[in-house]
N, CA, C and O atoms as CSV, one atom per row, in Angstrom:
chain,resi,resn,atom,element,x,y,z
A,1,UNK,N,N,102.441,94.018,110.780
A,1,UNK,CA,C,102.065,93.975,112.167
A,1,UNK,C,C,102.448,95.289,112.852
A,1,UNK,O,O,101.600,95.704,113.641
A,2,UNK,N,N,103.359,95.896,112.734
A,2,UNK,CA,C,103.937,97.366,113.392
A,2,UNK,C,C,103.331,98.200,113.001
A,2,UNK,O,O,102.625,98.757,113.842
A,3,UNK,N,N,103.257,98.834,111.278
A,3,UNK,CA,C,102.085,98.906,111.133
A,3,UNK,C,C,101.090,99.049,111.660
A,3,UNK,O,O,100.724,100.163,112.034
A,4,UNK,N,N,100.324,97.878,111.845
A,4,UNK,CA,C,98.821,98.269,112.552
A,4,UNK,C,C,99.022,98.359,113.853
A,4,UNK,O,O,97.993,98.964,114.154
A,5,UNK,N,N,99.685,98.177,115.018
A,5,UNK,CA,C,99.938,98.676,115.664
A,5,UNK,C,C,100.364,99.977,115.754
A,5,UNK,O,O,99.860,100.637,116.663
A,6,UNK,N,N,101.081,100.455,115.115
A,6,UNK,CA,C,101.432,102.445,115.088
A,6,UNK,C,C,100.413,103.322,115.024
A,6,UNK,O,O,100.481,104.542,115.173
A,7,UNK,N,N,98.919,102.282,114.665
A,7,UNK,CA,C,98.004,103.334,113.841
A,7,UNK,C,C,97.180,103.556,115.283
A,7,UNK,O,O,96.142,104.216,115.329
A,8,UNK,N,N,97.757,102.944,116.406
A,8,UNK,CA,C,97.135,103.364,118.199
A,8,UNK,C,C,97.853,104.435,118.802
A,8,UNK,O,O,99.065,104.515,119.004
A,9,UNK,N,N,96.710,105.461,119.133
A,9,UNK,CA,C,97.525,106.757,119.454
A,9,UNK,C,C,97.982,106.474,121.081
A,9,UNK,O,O,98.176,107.503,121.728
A,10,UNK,N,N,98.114,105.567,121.587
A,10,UNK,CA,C,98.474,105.154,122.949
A,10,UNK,C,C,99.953,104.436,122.747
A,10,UNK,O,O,100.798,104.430,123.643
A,11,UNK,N,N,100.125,103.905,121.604
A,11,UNK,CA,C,101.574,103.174,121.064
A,11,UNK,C,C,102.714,104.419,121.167
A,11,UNK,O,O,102.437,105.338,120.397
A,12,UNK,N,N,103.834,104.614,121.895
A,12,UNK,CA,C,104.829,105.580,121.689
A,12,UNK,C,C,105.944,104.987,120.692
A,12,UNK,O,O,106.828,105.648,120.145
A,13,UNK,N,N,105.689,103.410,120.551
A,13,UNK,CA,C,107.136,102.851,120.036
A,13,UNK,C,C,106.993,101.402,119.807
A,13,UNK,O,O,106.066,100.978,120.497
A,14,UNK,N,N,107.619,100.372,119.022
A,14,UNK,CA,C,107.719,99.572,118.846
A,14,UNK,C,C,109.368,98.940,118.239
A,14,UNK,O,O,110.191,99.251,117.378
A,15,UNK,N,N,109.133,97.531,119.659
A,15,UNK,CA,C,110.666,96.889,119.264
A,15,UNK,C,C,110.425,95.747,118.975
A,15,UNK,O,O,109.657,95.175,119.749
A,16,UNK,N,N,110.975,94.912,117.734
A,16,UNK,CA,C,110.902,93.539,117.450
A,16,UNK,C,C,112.156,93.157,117.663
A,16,UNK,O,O,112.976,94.045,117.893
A,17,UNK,N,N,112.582,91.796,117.639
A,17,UNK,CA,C,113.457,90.742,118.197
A,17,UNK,C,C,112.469,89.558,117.331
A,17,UNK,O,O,111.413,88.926,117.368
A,18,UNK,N,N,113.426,89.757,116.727
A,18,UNK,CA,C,113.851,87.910,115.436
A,18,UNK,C,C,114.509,86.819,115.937
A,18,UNK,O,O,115.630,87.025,116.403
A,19,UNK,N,N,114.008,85.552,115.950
A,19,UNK,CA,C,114.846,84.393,116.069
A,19,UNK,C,C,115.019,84.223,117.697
A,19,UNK,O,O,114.062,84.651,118.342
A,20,UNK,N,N,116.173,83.624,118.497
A,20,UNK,CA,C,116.394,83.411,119.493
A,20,UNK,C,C,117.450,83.993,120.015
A,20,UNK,O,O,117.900,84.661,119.084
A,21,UNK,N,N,118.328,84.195,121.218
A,21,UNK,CA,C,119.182,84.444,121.793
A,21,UNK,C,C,120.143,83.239,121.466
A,21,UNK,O,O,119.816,82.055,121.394
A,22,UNK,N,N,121.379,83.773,121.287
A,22,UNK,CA,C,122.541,82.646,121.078
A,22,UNK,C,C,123.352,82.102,122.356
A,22,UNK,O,O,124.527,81.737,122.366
A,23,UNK,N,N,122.370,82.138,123.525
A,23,UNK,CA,C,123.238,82.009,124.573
A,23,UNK,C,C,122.556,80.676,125.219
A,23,UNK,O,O,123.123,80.011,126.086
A,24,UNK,N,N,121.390,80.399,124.739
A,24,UNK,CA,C,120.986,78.981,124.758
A,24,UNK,C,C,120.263,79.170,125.876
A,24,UNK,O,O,120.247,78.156,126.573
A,25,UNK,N,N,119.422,80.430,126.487
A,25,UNK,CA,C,118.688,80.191,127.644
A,25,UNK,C,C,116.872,80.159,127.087
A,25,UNK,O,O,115.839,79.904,127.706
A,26,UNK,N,N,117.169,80.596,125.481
A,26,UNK,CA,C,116.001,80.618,125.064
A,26,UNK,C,C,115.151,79.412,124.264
A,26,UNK,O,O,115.538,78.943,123.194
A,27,UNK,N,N,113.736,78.918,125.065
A,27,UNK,CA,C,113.357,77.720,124.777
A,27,UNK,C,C,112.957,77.711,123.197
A,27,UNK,O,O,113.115,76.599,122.694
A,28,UNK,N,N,112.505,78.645,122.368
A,28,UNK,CA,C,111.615,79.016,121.309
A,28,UNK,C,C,112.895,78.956,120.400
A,28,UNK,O,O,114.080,79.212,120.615
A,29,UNK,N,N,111.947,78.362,118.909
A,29,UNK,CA,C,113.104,77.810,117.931
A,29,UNK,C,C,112.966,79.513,117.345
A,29,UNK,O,O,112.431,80.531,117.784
A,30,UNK,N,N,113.909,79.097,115.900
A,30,UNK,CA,C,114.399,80.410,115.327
A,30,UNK,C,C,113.794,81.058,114.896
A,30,UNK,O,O,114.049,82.251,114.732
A,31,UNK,N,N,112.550,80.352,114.490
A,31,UNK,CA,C,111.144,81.400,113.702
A,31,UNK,C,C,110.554,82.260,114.682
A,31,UNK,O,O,109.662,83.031,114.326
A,32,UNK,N,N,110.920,82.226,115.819
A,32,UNK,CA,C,110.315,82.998,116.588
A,32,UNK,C,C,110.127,84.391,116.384
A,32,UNK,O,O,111.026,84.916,115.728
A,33,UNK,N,N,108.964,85.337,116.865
A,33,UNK,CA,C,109.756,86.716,116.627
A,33,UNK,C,C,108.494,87.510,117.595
A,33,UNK,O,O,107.267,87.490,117.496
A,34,UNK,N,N,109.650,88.361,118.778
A,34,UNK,CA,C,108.948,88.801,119.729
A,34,UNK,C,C,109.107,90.534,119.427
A,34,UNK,O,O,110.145,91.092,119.071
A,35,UNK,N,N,107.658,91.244,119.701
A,35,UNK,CA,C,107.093,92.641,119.384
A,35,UNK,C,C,106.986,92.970,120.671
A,35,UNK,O,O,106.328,92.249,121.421
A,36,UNK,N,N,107.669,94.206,121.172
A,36,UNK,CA,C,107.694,94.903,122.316
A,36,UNK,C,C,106.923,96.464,122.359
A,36,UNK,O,O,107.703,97.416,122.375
A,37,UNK,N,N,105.734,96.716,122.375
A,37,UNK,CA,C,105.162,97.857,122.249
A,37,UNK,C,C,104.770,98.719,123.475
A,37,UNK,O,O,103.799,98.721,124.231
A,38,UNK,N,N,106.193,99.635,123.349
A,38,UNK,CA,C,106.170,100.524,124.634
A,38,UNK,C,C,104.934,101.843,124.114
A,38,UNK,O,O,104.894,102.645,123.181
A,39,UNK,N,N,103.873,101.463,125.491
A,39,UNK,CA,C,102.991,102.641,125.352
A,39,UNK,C,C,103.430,103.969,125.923
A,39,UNK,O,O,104.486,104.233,126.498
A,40,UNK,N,N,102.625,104.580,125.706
A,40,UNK,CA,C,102.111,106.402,126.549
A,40,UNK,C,C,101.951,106.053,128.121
A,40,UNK,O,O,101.829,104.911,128.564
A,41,UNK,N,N,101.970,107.167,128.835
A,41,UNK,CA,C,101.405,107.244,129.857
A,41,UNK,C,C,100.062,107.198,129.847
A,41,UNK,O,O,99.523,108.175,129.327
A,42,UNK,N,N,99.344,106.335,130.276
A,42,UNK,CA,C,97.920,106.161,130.483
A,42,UNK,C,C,97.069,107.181,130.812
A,42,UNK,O,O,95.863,107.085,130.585
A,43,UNK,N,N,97.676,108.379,131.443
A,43,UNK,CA,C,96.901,109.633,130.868
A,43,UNK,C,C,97.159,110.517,129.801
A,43,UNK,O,O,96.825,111.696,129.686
A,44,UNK,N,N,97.775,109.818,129.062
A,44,UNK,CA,C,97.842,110.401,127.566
A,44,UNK,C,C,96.582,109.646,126.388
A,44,UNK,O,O,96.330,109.975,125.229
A,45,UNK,N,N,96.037,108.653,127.160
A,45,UNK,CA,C,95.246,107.830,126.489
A,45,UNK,C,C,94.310,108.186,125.853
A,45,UNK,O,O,93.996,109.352,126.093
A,46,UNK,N,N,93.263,107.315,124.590
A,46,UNK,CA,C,92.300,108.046,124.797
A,46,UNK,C,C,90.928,108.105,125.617
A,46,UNK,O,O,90.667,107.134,126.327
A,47,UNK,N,N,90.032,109.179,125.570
A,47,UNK,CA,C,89.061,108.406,127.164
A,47,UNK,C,C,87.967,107.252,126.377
A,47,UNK,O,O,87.238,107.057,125.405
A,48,UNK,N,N,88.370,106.831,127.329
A,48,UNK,CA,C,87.392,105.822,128.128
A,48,UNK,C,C,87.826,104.191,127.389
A,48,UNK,O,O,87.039,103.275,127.151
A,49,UNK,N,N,89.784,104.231,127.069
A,49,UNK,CA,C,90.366,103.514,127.133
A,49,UNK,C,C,91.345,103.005,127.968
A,49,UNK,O,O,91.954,103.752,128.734
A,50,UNK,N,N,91.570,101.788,127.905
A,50,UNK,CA,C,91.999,100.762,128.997
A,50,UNK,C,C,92.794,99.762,128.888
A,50,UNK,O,O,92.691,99.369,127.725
A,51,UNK,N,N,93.466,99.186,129.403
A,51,UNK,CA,C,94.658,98.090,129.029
A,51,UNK,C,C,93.632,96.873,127.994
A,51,UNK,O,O,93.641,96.477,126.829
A,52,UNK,N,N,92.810,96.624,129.260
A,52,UNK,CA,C,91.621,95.116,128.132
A,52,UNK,C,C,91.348,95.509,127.141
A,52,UNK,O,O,91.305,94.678,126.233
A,53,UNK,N,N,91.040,96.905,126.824
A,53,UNK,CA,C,89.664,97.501,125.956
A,53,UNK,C,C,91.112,97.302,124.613
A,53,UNK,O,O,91.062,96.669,123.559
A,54,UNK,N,N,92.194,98.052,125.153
A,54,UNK,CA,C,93.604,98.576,123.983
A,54,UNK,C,C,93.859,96.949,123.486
A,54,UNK,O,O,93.669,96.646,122.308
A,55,UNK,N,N,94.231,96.108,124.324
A,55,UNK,CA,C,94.744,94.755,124.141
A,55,UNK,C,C,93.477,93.742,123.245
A,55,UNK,O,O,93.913,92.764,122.636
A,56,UNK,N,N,92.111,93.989,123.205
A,56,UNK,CA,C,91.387,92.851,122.930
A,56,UNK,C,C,91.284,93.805,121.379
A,56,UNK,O,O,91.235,93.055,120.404
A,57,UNK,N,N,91.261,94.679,121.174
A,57,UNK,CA,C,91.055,95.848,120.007
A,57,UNK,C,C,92.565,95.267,119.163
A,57,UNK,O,O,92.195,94.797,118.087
A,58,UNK,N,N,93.511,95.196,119.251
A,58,UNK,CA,C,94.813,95.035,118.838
A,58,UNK,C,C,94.986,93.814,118.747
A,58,UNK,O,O,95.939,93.425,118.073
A,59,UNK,N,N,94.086,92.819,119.421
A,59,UNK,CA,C,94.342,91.551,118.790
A,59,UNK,C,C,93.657,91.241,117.800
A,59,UNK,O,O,94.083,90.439,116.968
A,60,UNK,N,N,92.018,92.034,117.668
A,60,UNK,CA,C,91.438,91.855,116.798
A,60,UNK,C,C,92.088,91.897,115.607
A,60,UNK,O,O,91.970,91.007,114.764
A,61,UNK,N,N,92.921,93.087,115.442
A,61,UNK,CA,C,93.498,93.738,114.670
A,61,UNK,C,C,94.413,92.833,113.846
A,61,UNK,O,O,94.515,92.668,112.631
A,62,UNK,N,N,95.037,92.307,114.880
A,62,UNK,CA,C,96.112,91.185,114.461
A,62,UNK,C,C,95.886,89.592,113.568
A,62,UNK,O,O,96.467,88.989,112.666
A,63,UNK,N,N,94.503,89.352,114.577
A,63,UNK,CA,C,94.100,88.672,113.866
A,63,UNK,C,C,93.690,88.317,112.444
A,63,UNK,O,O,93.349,87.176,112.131
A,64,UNK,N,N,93.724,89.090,111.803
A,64,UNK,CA,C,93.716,89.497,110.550
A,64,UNK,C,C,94.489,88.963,109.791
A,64,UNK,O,O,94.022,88.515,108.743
A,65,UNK,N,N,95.987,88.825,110.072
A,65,UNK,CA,C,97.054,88.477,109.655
A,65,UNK,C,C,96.854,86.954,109.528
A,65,UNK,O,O,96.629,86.543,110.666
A,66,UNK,N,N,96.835,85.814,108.543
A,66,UNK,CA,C,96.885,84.853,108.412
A,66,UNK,C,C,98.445,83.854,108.889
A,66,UNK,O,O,99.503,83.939,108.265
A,67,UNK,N,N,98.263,83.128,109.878
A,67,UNK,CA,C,99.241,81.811,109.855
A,67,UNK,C,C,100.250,82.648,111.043
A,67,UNK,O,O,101.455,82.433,110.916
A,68,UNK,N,N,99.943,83.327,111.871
A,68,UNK,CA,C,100.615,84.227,113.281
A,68,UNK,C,C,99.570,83.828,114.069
A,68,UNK,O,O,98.360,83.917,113.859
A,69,UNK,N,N,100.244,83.325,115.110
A,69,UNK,CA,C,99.653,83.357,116.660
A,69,UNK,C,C,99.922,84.530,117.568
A,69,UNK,O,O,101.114,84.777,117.383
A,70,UNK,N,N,99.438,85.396,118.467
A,70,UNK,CA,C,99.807,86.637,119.102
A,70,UNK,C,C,99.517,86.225,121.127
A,70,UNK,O,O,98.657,85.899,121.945
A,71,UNK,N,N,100.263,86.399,121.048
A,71,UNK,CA,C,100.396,86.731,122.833
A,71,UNK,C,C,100.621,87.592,123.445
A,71,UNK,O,O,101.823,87.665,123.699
A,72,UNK,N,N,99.925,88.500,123.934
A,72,UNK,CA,C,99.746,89.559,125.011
A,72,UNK,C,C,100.630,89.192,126.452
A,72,UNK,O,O,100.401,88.280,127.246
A,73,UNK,N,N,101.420,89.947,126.486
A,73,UNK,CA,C,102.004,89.524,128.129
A,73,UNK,C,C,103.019,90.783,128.358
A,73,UNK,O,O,103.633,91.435,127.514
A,74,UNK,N,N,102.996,90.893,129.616
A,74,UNK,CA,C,104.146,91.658,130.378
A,74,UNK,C,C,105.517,91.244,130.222
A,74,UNK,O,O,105.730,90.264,130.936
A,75,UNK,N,N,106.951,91.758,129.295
A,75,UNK,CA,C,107.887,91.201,129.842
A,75,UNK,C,C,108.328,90.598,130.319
A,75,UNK,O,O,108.848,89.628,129.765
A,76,UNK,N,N,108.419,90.860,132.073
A,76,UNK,CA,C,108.993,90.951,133.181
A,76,UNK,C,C,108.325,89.393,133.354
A,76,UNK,O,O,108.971,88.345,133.381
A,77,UNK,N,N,106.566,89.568,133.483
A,77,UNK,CA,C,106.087,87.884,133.947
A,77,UNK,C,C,106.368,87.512,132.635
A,77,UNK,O,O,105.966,86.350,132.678
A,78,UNK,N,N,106.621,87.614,131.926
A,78,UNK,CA,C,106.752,86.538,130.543
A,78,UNK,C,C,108.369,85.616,131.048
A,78,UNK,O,O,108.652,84.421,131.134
A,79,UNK,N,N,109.105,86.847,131.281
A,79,UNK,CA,C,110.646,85.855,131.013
A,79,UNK,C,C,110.747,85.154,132.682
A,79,UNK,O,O,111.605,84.326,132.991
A,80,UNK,N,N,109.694,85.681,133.631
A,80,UNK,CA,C,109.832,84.727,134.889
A,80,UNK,C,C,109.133,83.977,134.776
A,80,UNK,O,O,109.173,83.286,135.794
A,81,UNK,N,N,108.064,83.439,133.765
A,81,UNK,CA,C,107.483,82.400,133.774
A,81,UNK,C,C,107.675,81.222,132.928
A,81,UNK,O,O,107.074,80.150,132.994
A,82,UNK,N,N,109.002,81.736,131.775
A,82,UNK,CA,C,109.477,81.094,130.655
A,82,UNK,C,C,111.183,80.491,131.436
A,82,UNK,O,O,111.999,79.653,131.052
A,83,UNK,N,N,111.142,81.284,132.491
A,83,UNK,CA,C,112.627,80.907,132.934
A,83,UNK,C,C,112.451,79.760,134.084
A,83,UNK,O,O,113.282,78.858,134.189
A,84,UNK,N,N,111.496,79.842,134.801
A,84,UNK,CA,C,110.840,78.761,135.879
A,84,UNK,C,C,109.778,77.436,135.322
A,84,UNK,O,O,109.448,76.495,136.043
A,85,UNK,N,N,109.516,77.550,134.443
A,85,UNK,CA,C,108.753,76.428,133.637
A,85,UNK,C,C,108.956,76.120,132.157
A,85,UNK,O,O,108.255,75.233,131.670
A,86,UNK,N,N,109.932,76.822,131.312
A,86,UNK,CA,C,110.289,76.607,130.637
A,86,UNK,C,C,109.010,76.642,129.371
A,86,UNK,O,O,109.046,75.918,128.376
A,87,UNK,N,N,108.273,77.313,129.569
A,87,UNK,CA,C,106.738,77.665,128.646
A,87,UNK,C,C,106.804,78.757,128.631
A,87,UNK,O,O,107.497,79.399,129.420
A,88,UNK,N,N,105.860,79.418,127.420
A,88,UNK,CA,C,105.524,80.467,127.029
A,88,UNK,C,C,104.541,80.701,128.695
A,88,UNK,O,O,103.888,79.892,129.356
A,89,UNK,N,N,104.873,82.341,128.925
A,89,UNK,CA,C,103.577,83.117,129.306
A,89,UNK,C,C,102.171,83.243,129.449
A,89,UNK,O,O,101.737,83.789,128.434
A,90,UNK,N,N,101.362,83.010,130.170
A,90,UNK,CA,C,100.076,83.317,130.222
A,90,UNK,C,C,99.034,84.118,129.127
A,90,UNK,O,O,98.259,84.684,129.897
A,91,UNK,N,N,98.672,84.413,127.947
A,91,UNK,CA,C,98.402,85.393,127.384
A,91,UNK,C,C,97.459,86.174,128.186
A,91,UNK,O,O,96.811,85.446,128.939
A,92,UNK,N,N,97.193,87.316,128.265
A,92,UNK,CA,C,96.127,88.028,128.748
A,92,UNK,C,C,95.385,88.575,127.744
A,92,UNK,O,O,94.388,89.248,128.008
């Protein structure tokens, strides 16, 4: 999965996180495993790419991978929407 993600010249970096937090605020069992892919500055991009265009291209991508589900989301609304309803995030 990092991998095919690295191979986007808009990707600067990638962070994974295995399993759960041991502090018990996290709803998701241990198989979990969350991918954090800090991009470029969006004018480093390439033209006539775009958050939808980068995100629906990279899931394609992902999809590939047999027996993984993938969710697209922001951080920030991910852990305020997992901390107030106790659910996963919206995917976009």
């Amino acid at each position: 999965m990092r991998q095919r993600l690295l191979k986007y010249p808009e990707v600067m970096g990638i962070l994974s996180q295995q399993g759960r937090s041991e502090d018990g605020t996290d709803n998701e069992g241990v198989n979990m495993s969350e991918t954090f892919v800090h991009l470029k500055p969006r004018d480093q991009w390439r033209s006539g790419w775009h958050k939808e265009r980068l995100v629906d291209d990279m899931r394609t991508s992902l999809e590939e991978i047999p027996g993984v589900r993938f969710n697209f989301s922001q951080p920030i609304k991910d852990n305020v929407e997992e901390a107030v309803s106790g659910v996963r995030g919206k995917s976009c």
